[in-house]
C-alpha positions in Angstrom: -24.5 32.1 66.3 -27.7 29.8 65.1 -30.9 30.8 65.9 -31.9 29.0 69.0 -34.5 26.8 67.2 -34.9 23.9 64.7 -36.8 23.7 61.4 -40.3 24.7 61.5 -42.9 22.4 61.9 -40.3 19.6 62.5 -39.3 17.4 65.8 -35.9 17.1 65.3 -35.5 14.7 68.1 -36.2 12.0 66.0 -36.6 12.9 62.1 -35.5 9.8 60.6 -36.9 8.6 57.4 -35.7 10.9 54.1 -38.3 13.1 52.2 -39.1 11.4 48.8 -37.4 12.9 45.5 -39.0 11.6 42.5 -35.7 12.5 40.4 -32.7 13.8 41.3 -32.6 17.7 40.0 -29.3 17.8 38.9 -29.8 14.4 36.8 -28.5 15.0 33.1 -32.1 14.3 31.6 -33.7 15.8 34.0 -31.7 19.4 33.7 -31.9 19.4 30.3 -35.8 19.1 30.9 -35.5 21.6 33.1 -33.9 24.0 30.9 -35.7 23.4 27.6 -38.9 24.1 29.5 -37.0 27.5 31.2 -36.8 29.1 27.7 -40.4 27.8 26.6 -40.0 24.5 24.8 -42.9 22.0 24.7 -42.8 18.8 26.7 -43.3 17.0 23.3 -40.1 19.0 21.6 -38.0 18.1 25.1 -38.2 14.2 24.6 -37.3 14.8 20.8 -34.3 16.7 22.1 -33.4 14.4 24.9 -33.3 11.6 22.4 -31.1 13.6 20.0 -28.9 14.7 23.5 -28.1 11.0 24.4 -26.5 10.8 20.7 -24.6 13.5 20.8 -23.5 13.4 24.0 -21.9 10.0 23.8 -20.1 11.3 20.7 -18.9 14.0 22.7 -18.0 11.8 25.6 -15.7 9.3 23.7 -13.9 12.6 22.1 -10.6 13.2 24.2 -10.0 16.2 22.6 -13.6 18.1 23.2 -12.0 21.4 25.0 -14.8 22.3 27.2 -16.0 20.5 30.6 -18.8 18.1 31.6 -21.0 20.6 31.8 -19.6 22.8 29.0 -20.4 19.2 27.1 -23.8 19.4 28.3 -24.3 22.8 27.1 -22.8 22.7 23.6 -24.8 19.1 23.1 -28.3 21.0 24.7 -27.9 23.5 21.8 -26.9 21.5 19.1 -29.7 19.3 19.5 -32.5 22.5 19.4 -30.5 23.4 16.1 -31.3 19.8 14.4 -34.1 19.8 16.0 -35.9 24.1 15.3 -33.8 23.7 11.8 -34.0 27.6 12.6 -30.5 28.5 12.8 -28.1 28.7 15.3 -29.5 28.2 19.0 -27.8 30.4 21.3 -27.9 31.7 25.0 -29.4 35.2 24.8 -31.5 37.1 26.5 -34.3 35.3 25.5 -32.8 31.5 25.8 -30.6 32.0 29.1 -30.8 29.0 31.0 -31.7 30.1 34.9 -28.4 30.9 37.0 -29.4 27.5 39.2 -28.1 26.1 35.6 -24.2 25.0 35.2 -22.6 27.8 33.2 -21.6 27.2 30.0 -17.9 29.0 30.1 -16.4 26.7 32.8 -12.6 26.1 32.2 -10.6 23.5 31.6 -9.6 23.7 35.4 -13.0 22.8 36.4 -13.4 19.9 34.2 -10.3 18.5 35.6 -11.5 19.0 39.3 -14.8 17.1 38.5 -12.2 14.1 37.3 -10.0 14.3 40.2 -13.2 14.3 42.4 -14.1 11.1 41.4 -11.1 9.3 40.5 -11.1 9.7 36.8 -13.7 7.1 36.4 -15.3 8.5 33.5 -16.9 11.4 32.6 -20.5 10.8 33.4 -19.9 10.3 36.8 -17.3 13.7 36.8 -20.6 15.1 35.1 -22.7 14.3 38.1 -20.1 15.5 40.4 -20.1 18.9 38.7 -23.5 19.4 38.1 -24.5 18.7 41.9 -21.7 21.0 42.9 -22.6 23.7 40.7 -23.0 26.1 43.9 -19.9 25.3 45.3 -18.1 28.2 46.5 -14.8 26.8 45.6 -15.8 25.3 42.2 -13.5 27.5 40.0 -10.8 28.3 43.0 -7.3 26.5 42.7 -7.8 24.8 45.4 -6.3 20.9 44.6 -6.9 18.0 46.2 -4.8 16.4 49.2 -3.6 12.5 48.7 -2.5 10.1 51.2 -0.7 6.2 50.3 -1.8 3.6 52.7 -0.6 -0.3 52.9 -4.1 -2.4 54.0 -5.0 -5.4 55.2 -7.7 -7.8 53.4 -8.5 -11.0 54.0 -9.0 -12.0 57.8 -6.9 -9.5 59.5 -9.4 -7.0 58.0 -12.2 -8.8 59.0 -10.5 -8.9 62.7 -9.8 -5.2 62.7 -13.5 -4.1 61.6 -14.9 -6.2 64.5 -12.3 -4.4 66.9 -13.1 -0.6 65.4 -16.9 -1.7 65.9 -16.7 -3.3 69.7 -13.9 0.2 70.5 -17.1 2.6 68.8 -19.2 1.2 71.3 -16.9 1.8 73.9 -16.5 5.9 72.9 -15.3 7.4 69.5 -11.0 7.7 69.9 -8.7 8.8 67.2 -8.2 5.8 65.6 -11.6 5.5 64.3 -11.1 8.7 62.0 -9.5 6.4 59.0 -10.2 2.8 58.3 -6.7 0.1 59.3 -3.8 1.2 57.6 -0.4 1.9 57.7 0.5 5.0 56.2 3.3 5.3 53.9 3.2 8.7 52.1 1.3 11.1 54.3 -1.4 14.0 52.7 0.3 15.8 50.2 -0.9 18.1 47.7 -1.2 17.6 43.7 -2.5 19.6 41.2 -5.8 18.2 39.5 -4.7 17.9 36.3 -2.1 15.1 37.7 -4.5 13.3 39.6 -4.9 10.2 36.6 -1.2 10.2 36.4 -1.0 9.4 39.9 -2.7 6.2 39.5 -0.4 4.8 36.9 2.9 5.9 38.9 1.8 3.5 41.5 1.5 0.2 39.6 5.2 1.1 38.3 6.7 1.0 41.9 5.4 -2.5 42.7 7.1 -5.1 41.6 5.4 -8.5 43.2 8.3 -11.0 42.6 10.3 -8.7 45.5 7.2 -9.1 47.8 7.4 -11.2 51.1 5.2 -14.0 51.6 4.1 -11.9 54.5 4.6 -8.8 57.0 5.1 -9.5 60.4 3.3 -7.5 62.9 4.0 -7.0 66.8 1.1 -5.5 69.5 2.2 -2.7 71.4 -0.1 -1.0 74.2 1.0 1.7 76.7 -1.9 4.1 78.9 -1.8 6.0 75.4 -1.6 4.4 72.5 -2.4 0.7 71.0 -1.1 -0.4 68.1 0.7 -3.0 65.6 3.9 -2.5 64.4 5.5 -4.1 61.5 8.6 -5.8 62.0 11.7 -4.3 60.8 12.8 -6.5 57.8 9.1 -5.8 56.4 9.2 -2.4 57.9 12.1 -1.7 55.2 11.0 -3.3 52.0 7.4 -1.1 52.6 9.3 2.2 53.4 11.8 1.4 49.9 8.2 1.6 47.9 6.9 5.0 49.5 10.5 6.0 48.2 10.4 5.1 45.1 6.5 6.5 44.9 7.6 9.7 46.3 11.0 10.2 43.6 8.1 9.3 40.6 6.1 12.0 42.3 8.9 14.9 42.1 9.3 13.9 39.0 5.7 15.6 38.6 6.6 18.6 41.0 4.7 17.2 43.4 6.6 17.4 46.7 5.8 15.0 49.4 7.6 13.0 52.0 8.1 9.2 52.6 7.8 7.9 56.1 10.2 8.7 58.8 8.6 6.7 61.9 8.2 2.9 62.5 5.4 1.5 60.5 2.4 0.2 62.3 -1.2 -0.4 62.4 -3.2 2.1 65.1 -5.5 0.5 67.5 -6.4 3.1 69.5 -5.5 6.2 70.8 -6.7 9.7 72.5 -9.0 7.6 74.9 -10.1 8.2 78.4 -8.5 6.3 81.1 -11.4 4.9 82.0 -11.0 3.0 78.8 -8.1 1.7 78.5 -8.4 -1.6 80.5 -11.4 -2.8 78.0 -9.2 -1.5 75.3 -6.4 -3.4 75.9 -8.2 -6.4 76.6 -9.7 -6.3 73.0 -6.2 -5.3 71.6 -4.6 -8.6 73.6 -7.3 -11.1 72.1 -7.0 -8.8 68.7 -3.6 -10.9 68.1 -0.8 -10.2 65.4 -0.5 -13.6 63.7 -3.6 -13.8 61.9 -3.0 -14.0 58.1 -3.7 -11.3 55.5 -3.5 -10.1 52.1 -2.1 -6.3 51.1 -2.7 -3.9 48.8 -1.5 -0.2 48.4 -4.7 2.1 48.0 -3.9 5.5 47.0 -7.1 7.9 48.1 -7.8 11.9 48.2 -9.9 14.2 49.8 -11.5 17.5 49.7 -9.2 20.1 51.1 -11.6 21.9 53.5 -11.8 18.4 55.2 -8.5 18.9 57.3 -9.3 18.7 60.9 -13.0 18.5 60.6 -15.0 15.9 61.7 -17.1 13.8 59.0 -20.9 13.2 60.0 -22.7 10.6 57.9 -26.3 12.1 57.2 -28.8 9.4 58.4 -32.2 11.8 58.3 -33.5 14.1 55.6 -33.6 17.3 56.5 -35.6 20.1 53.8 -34.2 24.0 54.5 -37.3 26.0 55.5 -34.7 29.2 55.9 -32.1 30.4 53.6 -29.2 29.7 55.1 -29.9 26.4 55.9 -28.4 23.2 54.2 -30.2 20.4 52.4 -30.1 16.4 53.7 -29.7 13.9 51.5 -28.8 10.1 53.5 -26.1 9.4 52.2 -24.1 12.2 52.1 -21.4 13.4 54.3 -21.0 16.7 56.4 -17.7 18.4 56.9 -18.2 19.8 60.6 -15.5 21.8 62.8 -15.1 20.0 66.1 -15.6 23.6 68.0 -19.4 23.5 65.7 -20.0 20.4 67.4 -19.0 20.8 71.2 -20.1 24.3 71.7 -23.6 23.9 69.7 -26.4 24.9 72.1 -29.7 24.2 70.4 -28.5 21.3 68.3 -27.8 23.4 65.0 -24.4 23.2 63.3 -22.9 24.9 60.4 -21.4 22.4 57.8 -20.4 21.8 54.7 -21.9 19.3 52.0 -19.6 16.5 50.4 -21.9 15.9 47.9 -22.6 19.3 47.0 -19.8 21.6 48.2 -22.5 23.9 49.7 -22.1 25.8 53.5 -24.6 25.9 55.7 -26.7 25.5 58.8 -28.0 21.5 59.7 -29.4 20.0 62.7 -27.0 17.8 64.3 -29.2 14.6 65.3 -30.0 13.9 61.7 -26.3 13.2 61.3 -23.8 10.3 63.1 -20.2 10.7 63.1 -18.2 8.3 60.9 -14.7 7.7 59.6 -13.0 10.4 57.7 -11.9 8.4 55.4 -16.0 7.2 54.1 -15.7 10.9 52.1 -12.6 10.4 50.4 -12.1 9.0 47.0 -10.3 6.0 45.9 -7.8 6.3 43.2 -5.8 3.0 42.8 -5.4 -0.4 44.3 -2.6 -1.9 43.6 -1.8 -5.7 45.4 1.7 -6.0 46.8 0.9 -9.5 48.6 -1.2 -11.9 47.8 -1.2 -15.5 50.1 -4.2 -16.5 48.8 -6.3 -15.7 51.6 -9.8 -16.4 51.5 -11.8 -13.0 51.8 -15.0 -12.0 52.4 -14.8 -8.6 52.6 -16.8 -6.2 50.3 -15.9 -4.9 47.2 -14.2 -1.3 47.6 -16.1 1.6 45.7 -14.3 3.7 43.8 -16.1 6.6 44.2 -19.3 7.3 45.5 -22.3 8.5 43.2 -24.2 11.2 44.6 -27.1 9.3 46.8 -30.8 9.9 45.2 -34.0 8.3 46.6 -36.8 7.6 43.7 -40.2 8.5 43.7 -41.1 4.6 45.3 -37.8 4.5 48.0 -38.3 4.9 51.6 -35.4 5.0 54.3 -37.2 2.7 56.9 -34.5 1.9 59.2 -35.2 2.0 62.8 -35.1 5.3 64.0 -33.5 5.8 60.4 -30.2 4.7 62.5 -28.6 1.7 60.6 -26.6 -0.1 63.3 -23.1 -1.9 63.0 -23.3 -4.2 65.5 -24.5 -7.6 66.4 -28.3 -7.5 68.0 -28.3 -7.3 72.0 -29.3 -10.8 73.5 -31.4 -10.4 76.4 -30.8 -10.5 79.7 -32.6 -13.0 82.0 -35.8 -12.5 84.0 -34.8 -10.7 86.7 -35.7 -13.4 89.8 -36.4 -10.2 92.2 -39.4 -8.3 93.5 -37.5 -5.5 93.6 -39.4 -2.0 91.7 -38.8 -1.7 88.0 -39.7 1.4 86.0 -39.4 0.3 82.1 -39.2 3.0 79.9 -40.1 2.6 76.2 -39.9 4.9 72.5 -43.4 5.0 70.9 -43.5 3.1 67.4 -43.0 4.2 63.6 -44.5 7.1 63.2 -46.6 7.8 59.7 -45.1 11.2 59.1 -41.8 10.3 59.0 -42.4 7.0 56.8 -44.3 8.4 54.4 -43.4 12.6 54.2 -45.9 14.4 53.3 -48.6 12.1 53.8 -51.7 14.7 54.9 -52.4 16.3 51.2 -51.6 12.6 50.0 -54.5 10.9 52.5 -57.2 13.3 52.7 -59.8 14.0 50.4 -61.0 17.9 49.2 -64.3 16.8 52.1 -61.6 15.5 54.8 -62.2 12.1 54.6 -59.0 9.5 55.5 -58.4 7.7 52.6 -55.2 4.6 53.2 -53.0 5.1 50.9 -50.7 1.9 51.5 -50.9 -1.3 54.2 -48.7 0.5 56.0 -50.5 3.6 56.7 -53.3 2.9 60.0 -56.6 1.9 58.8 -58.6 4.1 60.4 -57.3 7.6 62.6 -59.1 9.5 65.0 -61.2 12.0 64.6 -60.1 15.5 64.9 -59.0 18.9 62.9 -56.8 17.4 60.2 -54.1 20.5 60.7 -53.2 19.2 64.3 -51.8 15.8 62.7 -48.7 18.0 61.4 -47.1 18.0 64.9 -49.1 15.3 66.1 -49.0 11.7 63.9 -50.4 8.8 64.7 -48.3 5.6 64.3 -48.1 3.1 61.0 -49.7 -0.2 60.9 -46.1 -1.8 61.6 -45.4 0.9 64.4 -49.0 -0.4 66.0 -47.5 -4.1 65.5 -44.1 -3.2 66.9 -46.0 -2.3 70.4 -48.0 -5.2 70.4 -44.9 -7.1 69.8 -43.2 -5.8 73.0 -46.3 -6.1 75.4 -46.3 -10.1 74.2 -42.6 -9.9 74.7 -43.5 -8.4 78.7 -46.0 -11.4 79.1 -43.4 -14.2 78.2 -41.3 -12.6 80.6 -43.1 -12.5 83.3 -43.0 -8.2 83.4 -45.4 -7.2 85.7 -47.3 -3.8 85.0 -48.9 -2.0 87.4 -49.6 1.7 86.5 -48.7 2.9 83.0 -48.0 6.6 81.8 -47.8 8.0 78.3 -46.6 11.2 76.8 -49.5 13.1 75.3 -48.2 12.3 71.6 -50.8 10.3 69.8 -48.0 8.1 68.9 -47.4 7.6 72.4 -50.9 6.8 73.4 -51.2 4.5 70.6 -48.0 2.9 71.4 -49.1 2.1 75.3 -52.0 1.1 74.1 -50.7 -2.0 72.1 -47.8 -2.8 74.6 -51.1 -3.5 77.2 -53.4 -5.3 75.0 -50.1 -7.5 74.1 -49.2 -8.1 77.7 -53.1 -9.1 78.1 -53.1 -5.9 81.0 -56.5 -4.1 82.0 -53.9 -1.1 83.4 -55.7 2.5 82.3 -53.4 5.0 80.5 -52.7 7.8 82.5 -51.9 10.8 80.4 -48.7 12.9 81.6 -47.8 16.1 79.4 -44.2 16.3 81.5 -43.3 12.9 79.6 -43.4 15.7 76.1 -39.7 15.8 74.8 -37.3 18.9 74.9 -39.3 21.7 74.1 -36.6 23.2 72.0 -37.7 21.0 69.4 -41.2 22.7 68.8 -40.0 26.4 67.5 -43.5 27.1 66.7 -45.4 26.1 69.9 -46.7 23.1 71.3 -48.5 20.7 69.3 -52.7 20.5 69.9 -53.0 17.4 71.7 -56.6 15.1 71.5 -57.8 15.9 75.0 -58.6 12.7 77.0 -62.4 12.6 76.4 -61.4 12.8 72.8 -59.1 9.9 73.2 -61.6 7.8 75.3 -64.1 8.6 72.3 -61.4 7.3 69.9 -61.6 4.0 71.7 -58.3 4.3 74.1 -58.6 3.1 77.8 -57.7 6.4 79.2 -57.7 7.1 83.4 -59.7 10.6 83.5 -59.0 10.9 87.3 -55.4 11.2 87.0 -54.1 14.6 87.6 -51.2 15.5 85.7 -48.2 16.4 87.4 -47.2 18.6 84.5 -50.1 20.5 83.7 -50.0 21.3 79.7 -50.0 24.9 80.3 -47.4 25.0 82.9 -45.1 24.0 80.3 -42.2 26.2 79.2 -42.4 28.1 76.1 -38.4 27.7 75.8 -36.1 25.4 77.4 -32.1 24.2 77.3 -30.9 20.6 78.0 -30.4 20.9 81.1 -34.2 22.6 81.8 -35.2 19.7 79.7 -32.9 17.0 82.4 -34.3 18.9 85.6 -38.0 18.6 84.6 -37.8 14.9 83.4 -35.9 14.3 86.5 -38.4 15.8 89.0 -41.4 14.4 87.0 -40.1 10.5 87.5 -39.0 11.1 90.7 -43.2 12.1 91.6 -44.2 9.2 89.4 -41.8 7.0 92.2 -43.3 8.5 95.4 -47.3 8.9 93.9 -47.1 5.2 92.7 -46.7 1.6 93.7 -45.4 -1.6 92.1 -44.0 -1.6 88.1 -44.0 1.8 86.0 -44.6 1.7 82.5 -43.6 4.9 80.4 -44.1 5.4 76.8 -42.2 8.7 75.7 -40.1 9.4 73.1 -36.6 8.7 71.8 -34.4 11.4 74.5 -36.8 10.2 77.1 -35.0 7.1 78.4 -32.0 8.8 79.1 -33.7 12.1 80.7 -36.1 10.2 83.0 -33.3 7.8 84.2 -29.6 10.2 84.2 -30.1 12.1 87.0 -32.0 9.5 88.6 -29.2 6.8 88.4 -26.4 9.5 89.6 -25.5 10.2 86.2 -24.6 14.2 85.1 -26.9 16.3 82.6 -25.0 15.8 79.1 -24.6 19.0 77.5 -26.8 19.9 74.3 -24.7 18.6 71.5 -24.9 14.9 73.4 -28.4 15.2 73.6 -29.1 15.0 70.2 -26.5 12.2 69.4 -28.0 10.1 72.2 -31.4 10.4 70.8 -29.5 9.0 67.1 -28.7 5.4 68.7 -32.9 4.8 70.4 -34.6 3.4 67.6 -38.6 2.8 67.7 -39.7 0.6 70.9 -36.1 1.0 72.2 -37.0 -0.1 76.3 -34.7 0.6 79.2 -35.2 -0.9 82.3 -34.6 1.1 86.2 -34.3 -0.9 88.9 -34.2 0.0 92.3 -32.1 -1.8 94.6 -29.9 -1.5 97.9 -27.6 1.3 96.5 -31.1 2.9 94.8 -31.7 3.2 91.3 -29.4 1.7 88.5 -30.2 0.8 84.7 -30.2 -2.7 83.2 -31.3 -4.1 79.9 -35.0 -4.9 79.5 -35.7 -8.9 80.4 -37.2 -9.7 76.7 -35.3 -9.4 73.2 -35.2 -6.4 71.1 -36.7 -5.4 68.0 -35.2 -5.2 65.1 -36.3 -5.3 61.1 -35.1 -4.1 57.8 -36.6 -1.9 55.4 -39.0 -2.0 52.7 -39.3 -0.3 49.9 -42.8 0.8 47.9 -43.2 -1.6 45.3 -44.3 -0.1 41.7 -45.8 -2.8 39.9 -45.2 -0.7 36.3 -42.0 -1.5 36.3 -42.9 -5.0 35.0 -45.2 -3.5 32.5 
């Protein structure tokens, strides 16, 4: 079992922006750099070399008859070019010229060469280059392990556009099976095919289609029952699909590929292993869904990895850098093959999983990850269009394969939260007309460490003085020991903005504010801070270390925290007779969810009885669901949904408690949210 604890140093809560990588290491140029300078080449010889690589390699890489594999290529090309360019005899790989074992070997087989093709739908061999040289640890590399393959029938055209808004509205409703695979109808389920076959397969598809046969259309009919939600494809059109998963699956046995063509009625699934609880606002959607809306098809042949299977498939959304050895690198972008046991009986947030992009096994932290549709991290082999009504589209193009993701030295992931949403922004509710008690609850702003990385050696001078590196970094800090900024950041200029934005969003609302409490976080403090001098409020901040977030997400101790004097010096309107309900060092050194629940629980519930009138709170991302759960009548969520609540609260996310006749129940706050894009660090030498 994982170690009960997350990265060190880190607040996994809420880690959401990726660390920067100036270059991809397993970039071609770059390994070669890498290499050349391994076995004591000068920087000056390496560009001569690269230069001389890029010819040979596209020599090498229009030859369909070069034995070797992509990175066998690489290899060969590596050495040839020192020979032309040392003119000293042969180059070799001894002893003395051995690239390091992180290096691709130069004896893979022919085996592996053809797995890196399959991998990526034979789309070339650069990109089955980068597939093999980012999976050069991959346990299974050089196992005979081949690739599974599925034929689907899909939509385009305005039935697909209908279908994605269903699959997004049923999301929000609760994840059920029919969000595992995008809408389909399957006609050759997963079979198995050798690599070597996989570009064959492509081609046997476009012979089975013949579109002078094809209907102007395929009828569908809706079918619901307490368990299932579907379309099913009427029986005439039903026929003529099933006659071309026949004829795909006789072209495949002429391969020795065995599979089966389908043996149950055709349809399209809605929805299916839901709750009861859900199956009234399912079948409503379903019922407006309709089955007469036009639409285009196409036959898409795809594959997948093998180890997928039953595994889930969590989209990474937060960098995450190993600090231990068995832990497993983040890249956003990338996908994470994760056992549904890993995910339901995790205790501490901590996972074991396995990288698409890289192949590698190992340990992850859960909330930096969202769950998404198995089918993102397959591969796309063939389209192949079987009717075509001349609907107008505007769907997005369909990738054929996805390049391994890789951030540049001037790319940030600024997304709120680093969550990018799929749904249509929240409209707000009206002004409540009642003078009932509200407690409003609210995330602190973007945070500078996870904006900008490393940002400490970057902003401080060898005599410790700030120095503001970009707009978007504040314009002046406080002053204190630079070291206790690492667990303790204060916020960006736009996470300062983002808080005033909200406290002018309170005033046009007519949000009264009559005592206001904030996690001892700088970011916290900073944050109440604007949301008051926004709403035009002379409230004091009262300082509460119980509002701190679950504990198990600082291994290494709790941070230092600028002690309220130090905070009044630093120019925040801070209440120094408030006495803490949580005293810091009453604090727990260790703490589960539920411990975590219990003391948010008891702490709001003192706030209620010491207070009077509106109750500001400015916490952090898992606060608006600990301080209001148990509060509400709601039940303590185990660990795992702990950290994928905290995925979907983006910076100044609010929640509003109300109290009313049947006590205390949540509503949306009574101002608009906040929402913006990203923005990536402009380098004005690219114009040069």
């Amino acid at each position: 079992m994982r170690r009960n604890r997350p990265p060190k140093g880190g607040v996994g809560e809420e880690y959401n922006v990726s660390d920067v990588h100036p270059v991809h290491p397993l970039h071609p140029p770059f390994f070669i750099s890498i290499v050349l300078r391994c076995i004591g080449i000068s920087w000056k010889d390496t560009r001569k070399i690269q230069g001389q690589f890029q010819v040979l390699f596209k020599d090498k890489s229009n030859s369909r008859t070069f034995p070797g594999p992509p990175d066998a290529m690489y290899t060969d090309s590596l050495l040839s070019c020192m020979n032309i360019l040392t003119a000293s005899g042969p180059a070799t790989t001894s002893a003395e010229t051995k690239p390091p074992p992180s290096c691709p070997a130069s004896t893979a087989t022919s085996g592996t060469r053809e797995k890196a093709l399959a991998a990526t739908g034979y789309r070339g061999l650069q990109l089955a280059s980068d597939w093999l040289l980012a999976h050069v640890r991959d346990p299974t590399l050089d196992r005979d392990e081949p690739r599974e393959y599925v034929l689907y029938a899909c939509p385009t055209g305005p039935l697909a556009e209908k279908l994605l808004t269903f699959w997004t509205e049923s999301r929000e409703l609760g994840w059920n099976g029919a969000h595992n695979c995008m809408p389909h109808i399957t006609l050759v389920s997963f079979f198995k095919a050798p690599d070597e076959a996989a570009g064959k397969l492509a081609r046997l598809l476009e012979d089975v289609v013949s579109l002078k046969d094809s209907p102007d259309q395929i009828g569908l009919e809706t079918y619901i029952s307490p368990n299932f939600m579907g379309l099913f494809i009427e029986e005439e059109y039903a026929s003529w699909l099933k006659t071309i998963a026949v004829k795909f699956v006789n072209k495949l046995s002429s391969l020795s590929i065995s599979a089966e063509p389908p043996k149950k009625s055709l349809h399209i699934t809605l929805a299916y292993q839901f709750s009861e609880s859900l199956f009234q606002p399912l079948r409503n959607m379903a019922e407006r869904l309709g089955s007469a809306t036009q639409a285009n098809w196409e036959l898409r042949l795809y594959s997948r990895d093998s180890r997928v299977g039953d595994a889930h498939v969590h989209k990474v959304t937060h960098a995450h850098v190993p600090r231990e050895h068995d832990e497993l690198e983040l890249r956003p972008g990338d996908y994470i093959y994760l056992s549904e046991r890993a995910c339901s009986e995790s205790i501490d947030g901590w996972v074991e999983g396995t990288s698409w992009l890289t192949g590698i096994t190992g340990y992850l932290p859960l909330n930096h990850t969202k769950r998404t549709a198995e089918s993102d991290a397959w591969t796309l082999h063939s389209t192949v269009q079987i009717i075509e009504n001349r609907v107008e589209s505007i769907e997005e193009e369909i990738p054929r394969t996805r390049k391994p993701p890789v951030l540049s030295s001037n790319e940030s992931l600024d997304m709120p939260d680093g969550v990018p949403t799929d749904h249509e922004p929240m409209a707000a509710s009206e002004a409540p007309q009642m003078t009932s008690r509200q407690i409003f609850i609210c995330r602190h702003g973007e945070r500078v460490d996870f904006t900008f990385g490393a940002w400490i050696p970057y902003c401080f001078e060898a005599d410790g003085c700030y120095v503001r590196r970009d707009l978007n970094m504040p314009k002046d800090i406080p002053a204190r020991n630079i070291q206790e900024f690492h667990n303790d950041c204060p916020l960006t200029t736009l996470g300062e903005i983002q808080a005033n934005l909200v406290g002018q969003a309170m005033r046009s609302s007519n949000v009264t504010i009559d005592v206001a409490f904030a996690s001892p976080s700088l970011r916290c403090v900073q944050t109440l801070s604007q949301i008051l001098q926004g709403h035009g409020s002379d409230v004091r901040i009262k300082v509460e270390p119980g509002l701190i977030e679950w504990l198990a997400w600082y291994p290494n101790g709790l941070p230092v925290w600028m002690t309220p004097e130090a905070l009044i010096k630093a120019g925040f309107d801070i209440d120094v007779n408030y006495e803490a309900v949580v005293k810091t060092e009453s604090l727990p050194q260790r703490e589960n969810a539920a411990q975590y629940y219990e003391r948010s629980f008891k702490l709001i519930e003192k706030i209620i009885e010491q207070t009077k009138g509106n109750v500001l709170i400015v916490a952090h991302a898992a606060s608006l669901a600990a301080c209001t759960r148990q509060l509400t009548g709601g039940r303590v969520p185990p660990a795992a949904e702990v950290t994928r609540l905290v995925q979907r609260v983006p910076y100044l996310a609010c929640l509003t408690a109300q109290q009313g006749p049947d006590g205390w129940q949540l509503h949306p706050p009574p101002f608009p949210p906040l929402t913006h894009t990203s923005n990536s660090r402009f380098d004005w030498k690219i114009l040069t």
